[in-house]
N, C-alpha and C positions, 0 to 999 in steps of 0.2 A: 427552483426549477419547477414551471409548471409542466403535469402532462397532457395531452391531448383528450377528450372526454373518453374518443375510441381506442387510445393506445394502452395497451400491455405495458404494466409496470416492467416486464422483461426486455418490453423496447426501449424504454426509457433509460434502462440501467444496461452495464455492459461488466464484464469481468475481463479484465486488460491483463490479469497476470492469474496462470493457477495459485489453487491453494497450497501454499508450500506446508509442508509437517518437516521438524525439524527435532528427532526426537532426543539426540543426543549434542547439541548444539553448544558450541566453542566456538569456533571462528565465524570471524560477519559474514552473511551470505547476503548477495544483494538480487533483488526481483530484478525484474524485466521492464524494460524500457519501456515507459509511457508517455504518449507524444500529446503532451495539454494543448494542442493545435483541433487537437479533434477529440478530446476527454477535457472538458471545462475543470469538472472538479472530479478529485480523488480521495477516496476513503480508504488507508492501509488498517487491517484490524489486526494486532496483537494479541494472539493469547497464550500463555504461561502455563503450565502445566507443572510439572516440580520442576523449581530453579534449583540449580546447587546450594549447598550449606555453604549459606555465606556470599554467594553468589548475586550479581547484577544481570539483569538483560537489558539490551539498550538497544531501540530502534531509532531510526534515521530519516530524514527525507534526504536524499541528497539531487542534484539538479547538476544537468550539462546543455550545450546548446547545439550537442548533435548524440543520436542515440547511441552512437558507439565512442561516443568519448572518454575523457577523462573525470568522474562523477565527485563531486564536492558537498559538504554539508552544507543544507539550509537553515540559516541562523532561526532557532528558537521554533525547529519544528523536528523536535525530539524528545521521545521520554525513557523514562527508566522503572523497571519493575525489579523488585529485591525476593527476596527469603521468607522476607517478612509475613505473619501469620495472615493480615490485611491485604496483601498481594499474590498468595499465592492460587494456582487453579483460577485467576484474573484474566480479563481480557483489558483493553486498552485501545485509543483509536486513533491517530493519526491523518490528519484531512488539510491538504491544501487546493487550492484552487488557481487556474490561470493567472486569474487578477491578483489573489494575493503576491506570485512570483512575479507579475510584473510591477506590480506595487515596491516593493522592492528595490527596484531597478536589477535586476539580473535579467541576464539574458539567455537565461535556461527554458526550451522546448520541452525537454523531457527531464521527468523523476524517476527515482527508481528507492523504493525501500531497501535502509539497510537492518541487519539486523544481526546482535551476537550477544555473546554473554561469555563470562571471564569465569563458571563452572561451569560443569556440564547440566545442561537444561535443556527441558522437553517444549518445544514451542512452535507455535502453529500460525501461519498468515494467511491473510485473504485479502482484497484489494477488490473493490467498487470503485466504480467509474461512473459517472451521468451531464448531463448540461451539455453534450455535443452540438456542435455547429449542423449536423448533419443528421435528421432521425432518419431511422429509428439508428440510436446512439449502439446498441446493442451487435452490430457491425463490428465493433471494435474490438469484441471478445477473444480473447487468446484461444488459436486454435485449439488448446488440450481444452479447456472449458467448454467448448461448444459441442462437446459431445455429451453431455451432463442428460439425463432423461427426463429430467423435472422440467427442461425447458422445450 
């Protein structure tokens, strides 16, 4: 994605879903409907904080072909963070794109990150968006986001 010489890397980029903090996390909680008609590509970011002993966290892309549907995994656009000394206080990043989902053949519009873990774990998500059919792409910000003062 190029930007424009005058545009604001903040136009360029959008944040489609707040940051969720999830500090005591068990069961999968899934973000907000993002509609790759108007977010080309998405970046979900992962980060771990203490997992449980012993414990997995597993995030998701999953996709439907209307925002309030029934949401399904996307084959081989998922990872898993453990216990492990290598993994822990870890971030991790999750990124698919329009073309990759229609590459595919599916006929999912919207993603939405899932995310849980099978101990209890402290874990945090954020979610970029850019490549809009439309600038400034930054439009597409989830209204809790666009209250942020940095921007």
């Amino acid at each position: 994605m190029a930007f424009p010489q005058n545009e604001r890397l903040t136009e360029g980029l959008c944040f489609p879903d707040v940051i969720n903090a999830y500090p005591t996390l068990t069961t999968a909680q899934l973000g907000a409907a993002i509609d790759l008609s108007k977010i080309r590509k998405v970046a979900f970011f992962v980060y771990c904080g203490t997992i449980g002993s012993g414990g997995t966290v597993t995030a998701k892309i999953k996709g439907c072909a209307t925002s309030g549907g029934s949401y399904t995994d996307i084959t081989n656009y998922s990872l898993t963070l453990t216990d492990a000394a290598s993994e822990s206080n870890k971030g991790k990043v999750l990124e698919v794109s329009a073309q990759n989902v229609n590459a595919l053949g599916l006929s999912y519009r919207f993603v939405k990150l899932s995310v849980g873990a099978d101990q209890s774990s402290a874990v945090y998500t954020a979610t970029i968006g850019g490549g809009g059919p439309e600038e400034p792409i930054n439009a597409q910000n989830s209204a809790s986001v666009t209250k942020l003062s940095m921007f």
